[in-house]
C-alpha positions in Angstrom: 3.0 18.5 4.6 0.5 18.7 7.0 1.6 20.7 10.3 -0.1 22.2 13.3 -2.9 20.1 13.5 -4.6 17.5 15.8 -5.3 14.1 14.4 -7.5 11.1 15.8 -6.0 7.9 14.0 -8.8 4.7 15.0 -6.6 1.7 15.3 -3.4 3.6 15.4 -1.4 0.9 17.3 -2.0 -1.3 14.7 0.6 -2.0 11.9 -0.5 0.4 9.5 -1.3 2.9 12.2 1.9 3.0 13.8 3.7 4.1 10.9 0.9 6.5 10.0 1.5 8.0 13.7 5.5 8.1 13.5 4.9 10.6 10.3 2.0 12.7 11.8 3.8 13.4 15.2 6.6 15.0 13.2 4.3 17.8 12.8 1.3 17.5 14.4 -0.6 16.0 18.0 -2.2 12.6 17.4 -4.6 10.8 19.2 -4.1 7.3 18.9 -7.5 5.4 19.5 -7.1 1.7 19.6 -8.2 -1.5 22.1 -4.7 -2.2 22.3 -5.6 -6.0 21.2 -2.7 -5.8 18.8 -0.1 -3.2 19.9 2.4 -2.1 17.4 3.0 1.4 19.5 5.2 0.4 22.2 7.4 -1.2 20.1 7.7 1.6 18.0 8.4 3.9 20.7 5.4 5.6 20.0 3.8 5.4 23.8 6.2 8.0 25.4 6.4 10.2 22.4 5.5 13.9 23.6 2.8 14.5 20.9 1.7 11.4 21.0 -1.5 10.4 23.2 -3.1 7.1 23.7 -6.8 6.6 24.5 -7.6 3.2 25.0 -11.0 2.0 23.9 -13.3 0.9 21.8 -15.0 2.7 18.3 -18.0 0.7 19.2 -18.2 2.9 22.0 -19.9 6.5 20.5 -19.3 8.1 23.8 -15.1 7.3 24.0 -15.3 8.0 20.3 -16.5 11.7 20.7 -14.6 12.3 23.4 -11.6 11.1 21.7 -12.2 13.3 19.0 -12.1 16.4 20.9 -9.9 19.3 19.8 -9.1 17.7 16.7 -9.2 18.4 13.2 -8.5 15.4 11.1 -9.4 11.6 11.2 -7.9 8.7 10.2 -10.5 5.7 10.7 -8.5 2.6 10.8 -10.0 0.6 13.3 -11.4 -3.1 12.3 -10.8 -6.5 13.2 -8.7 -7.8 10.4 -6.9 -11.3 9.6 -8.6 -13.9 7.4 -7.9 -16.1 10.0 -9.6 -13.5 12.7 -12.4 -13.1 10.6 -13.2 -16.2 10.1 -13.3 -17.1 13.8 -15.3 -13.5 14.6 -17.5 -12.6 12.1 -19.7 -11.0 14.2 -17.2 -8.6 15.8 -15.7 -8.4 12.6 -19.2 -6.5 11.1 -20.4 -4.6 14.0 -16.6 -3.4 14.8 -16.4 -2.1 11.2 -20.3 -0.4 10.9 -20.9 0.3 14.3 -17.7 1.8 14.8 -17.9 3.8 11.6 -21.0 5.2 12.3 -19.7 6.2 15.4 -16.7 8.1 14.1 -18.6 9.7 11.4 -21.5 11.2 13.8 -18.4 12.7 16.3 -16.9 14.3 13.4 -20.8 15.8 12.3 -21.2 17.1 15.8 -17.5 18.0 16.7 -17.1 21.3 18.6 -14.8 22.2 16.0 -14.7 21.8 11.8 -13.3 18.6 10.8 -11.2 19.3 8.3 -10.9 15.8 6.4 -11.9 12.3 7.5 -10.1 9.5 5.6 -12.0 6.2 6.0 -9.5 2.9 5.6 -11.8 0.1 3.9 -9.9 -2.6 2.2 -9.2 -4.2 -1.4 -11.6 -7.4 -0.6 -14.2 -5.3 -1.9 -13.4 -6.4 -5.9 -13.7 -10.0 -4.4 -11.9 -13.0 -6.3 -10.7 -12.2 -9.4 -9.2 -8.4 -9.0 -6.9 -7.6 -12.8 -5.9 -4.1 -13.1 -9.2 -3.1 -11.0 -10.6 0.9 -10.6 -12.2 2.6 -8.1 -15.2 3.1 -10.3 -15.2 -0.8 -11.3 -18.3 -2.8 -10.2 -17.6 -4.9 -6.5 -18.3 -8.5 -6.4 -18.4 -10.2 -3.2 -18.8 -13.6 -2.0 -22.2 -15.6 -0.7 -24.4 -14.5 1.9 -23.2 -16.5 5.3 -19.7 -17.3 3.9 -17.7 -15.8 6.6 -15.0 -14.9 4.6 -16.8 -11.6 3.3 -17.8 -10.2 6.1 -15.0 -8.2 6.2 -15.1 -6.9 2.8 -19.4 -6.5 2.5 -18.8 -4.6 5.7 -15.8 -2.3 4.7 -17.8 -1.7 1.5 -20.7 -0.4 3.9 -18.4 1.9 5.2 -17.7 3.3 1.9 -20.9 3.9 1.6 -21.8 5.7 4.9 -18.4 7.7 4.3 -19.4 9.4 0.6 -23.1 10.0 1.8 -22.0 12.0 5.0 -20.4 13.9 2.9 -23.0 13.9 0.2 -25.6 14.5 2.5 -24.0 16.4 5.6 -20.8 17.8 3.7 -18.6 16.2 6.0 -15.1 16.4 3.8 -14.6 12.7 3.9 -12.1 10.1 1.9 -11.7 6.0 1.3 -8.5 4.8 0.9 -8.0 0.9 -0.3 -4.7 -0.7 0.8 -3.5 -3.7 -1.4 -1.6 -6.1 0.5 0.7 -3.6 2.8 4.0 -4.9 4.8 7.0 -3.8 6.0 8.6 -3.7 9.2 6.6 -3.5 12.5 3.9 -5.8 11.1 1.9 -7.6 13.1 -0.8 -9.9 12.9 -1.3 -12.8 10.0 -0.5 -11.3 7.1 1.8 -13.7 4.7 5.1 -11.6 4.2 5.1 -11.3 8.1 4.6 -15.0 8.6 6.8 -16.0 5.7 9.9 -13.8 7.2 9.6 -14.8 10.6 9.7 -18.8 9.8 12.2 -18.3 7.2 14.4 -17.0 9.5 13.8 -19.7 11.9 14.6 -22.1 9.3 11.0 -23.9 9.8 8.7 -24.6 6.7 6.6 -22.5 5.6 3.5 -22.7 4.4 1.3 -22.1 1.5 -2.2 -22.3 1.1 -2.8 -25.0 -2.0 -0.3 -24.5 -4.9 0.7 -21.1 -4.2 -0.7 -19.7 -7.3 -2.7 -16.9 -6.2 -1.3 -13.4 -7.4 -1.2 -10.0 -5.4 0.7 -6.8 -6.0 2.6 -6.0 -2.7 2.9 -2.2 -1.7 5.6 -0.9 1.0 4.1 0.7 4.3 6.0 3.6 3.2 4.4 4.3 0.4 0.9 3.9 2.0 1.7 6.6 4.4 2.4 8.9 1.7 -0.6 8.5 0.3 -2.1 8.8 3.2 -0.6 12.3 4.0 -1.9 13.3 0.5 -5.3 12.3 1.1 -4.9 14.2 4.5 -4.1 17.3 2.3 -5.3 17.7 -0.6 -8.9 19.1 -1.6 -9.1 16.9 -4.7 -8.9 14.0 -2.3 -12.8 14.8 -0.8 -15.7 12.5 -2.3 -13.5 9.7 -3.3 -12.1 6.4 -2.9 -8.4 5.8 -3.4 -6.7 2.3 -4.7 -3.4 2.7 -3.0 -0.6 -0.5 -4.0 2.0 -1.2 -6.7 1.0 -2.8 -9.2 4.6 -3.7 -10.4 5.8 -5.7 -7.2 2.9 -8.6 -8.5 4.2 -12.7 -8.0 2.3 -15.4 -6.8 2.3 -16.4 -3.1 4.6 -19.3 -4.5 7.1 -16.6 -5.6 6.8 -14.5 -2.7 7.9 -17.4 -0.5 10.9 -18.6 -3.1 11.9 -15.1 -2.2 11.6 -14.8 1.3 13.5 -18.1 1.1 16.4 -16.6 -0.8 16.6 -12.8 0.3 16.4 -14.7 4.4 19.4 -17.1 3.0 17.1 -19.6 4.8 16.9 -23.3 4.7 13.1 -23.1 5.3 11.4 -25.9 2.7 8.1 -24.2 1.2 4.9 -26.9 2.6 1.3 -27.0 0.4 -1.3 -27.1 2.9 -4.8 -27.7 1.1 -7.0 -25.1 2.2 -10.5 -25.2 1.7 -11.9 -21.9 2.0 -12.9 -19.0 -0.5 -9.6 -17.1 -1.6 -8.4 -13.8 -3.4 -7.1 -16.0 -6.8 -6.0 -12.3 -8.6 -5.4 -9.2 -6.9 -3.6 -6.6 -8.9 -5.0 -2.5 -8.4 -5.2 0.4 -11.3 -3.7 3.3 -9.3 -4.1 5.9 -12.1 -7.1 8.0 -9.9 -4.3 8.2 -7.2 -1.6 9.2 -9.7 -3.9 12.2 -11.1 -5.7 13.3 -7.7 -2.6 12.8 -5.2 0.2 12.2 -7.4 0.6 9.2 -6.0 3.6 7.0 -7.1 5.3 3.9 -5.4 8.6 4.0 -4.7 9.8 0.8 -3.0 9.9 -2.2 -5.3 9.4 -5.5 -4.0 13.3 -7.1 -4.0 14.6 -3.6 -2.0 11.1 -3.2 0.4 11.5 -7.2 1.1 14.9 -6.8 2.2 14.3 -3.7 4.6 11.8 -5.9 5.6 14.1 -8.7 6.6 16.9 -6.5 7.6 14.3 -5.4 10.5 12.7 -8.7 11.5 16.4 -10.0 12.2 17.4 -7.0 14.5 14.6 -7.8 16.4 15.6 -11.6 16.4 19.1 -10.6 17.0 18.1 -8.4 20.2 16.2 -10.9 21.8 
């Protein structure tokens, strides 16, 4: 377990990034680095936590970055515009947030005061593109057509990738890529389809699906993100490589996910096709056996139990209100 040591987490008021922080301050200082644009901290308690500091600003600014960075000795780099919904509508943003910024945090960590001990760059499963079976880390990427907005996320992120392995290549910088596949849990925010499909099932109002429903993803538990997070954090065998991190047993359809939501939530909610014209995921499902051998990675939260934590926290917060 990591202990003792100062770490900059990029977008750590964000869903992911909250979490990430709550396990880190256990042990450890972080620097939370974030625009504050989506604001999971406060929430969380996380703003008036004593080893807990938070640096507003942006990663496409190199001079906040590096001074940001100061004192520390590992980096988590989670900062992006996310949301197909958000990228979409910034595409722009969406591309120079995620190289700019990266570039950024990579050249602070090259010329930081003191060694960085690991840097663990968060890029995303869009990278395999459409049709994802049982996909590896070493498996060829396919993205969509130049100008479709809908890949600017994931041909970006892939960049990242890129830049990550050859500073480390190149400058020995101990870097790490870690992609999530379809994360939720409590505390989410933002558009993601478990958060939108709880929230409206427990209102009672439809809730919608994009076409028939048919696409497939294999949904992981935040908790068992963190923890492969923390590995990557720790372990030497993690340096120089890129990490699938999901569970490939909690796979349905979108369809199913809602019929779920809908029973789990006891809701009356009545499930609505919306046509939506836009390139989609179709299959998304992740080999995890690189994470199994390097960080003994394992998930631990099926779909039926993490879905009902899930709930169980989204109608507190209903409840309190």
């Amino acid at each position: 377990m990591l202990e003792g040591k100062r770490v900059l987490v990029t977008g750590g008021a964000g869903f992911i990034g909250t979490h990430l922080t709550t396990v880190l301050a256990e042990r450890n200082e972080v620097v939370v680095f974030d625009t504050l644009r989506r604001n999971a901290l406060q929430p969380a308690g996380l703003d008036k936590h004593a080893r807990v500091t938070l640096v507003e600003g942006d990663v496409r600014d190199a001079g906040a970055v590096k001074q940001a960075m100061q004192g520390c000795t590992h980096v988590v780099h989670m900062a992006s515009i996310a949301g197909v919904d958000t990228v979409m509508r910034l595409p722009v943003e969406t591309m120079t947030v995620a190289m700019s910024g990266t570039i950024n945090v990579l050249q602070a960590a090259l010329e930081a005061d003191g060694p960085i001990e690991r840097v663990i760059d968060f890029s995303t499963s869009e990278v395999f593109g459409r049709q994802a079976y049982n996909v590896t880390e070493g498996d060829v990427t396919s993205l969509g057509a130049v100008g479709e907005a809908r890949w600017t996320y994931a041909v970006s992120k892939l960049a990242t990738e890129h830049l990550s392995f050859n500073y480390y290549k190149q400058h020995q910088l101990p870097t790490a890529a870690i992609r999530p596949f379809n994360i939720y849990g409590p505390r989410q925010v933002g558009e993601g389809a478990v958060h939108h499909f709880i929230v409206r099932a427990l209102r009672g109002d439809p809730i919608t699906v994009h076409n028939d429903g048919g696409q497939i993803r294999a949904w992981c538990y935040i908790d068992d993100i963190i923890e492969g997070t923390m590995t990557a954090l720790e372990r030497a065998e993690a340096i120089g490589h890129s990490f699938n991190i999901g569970n490939p047993r909690s796979t349905v359809t979108i369809h199913t996910l809602a019929r779920e939501i809908v029973r789990l939530t006891g809701s009356r909610s009545k499930i609505e096709f919306v046509k939506w014209d836009f390139p989609d995921v179709e299959l998304r499902i992740p080999n995890i056996d690189k994470a199994r051998e390097l960080l003994s990675f394992e998930p631990k939260v099926e779909l039926e139990d993490g879905l009902r934590r899930t709930i169980a926290w989204y109608r507190e917060q209903a409840e309190s209100k």
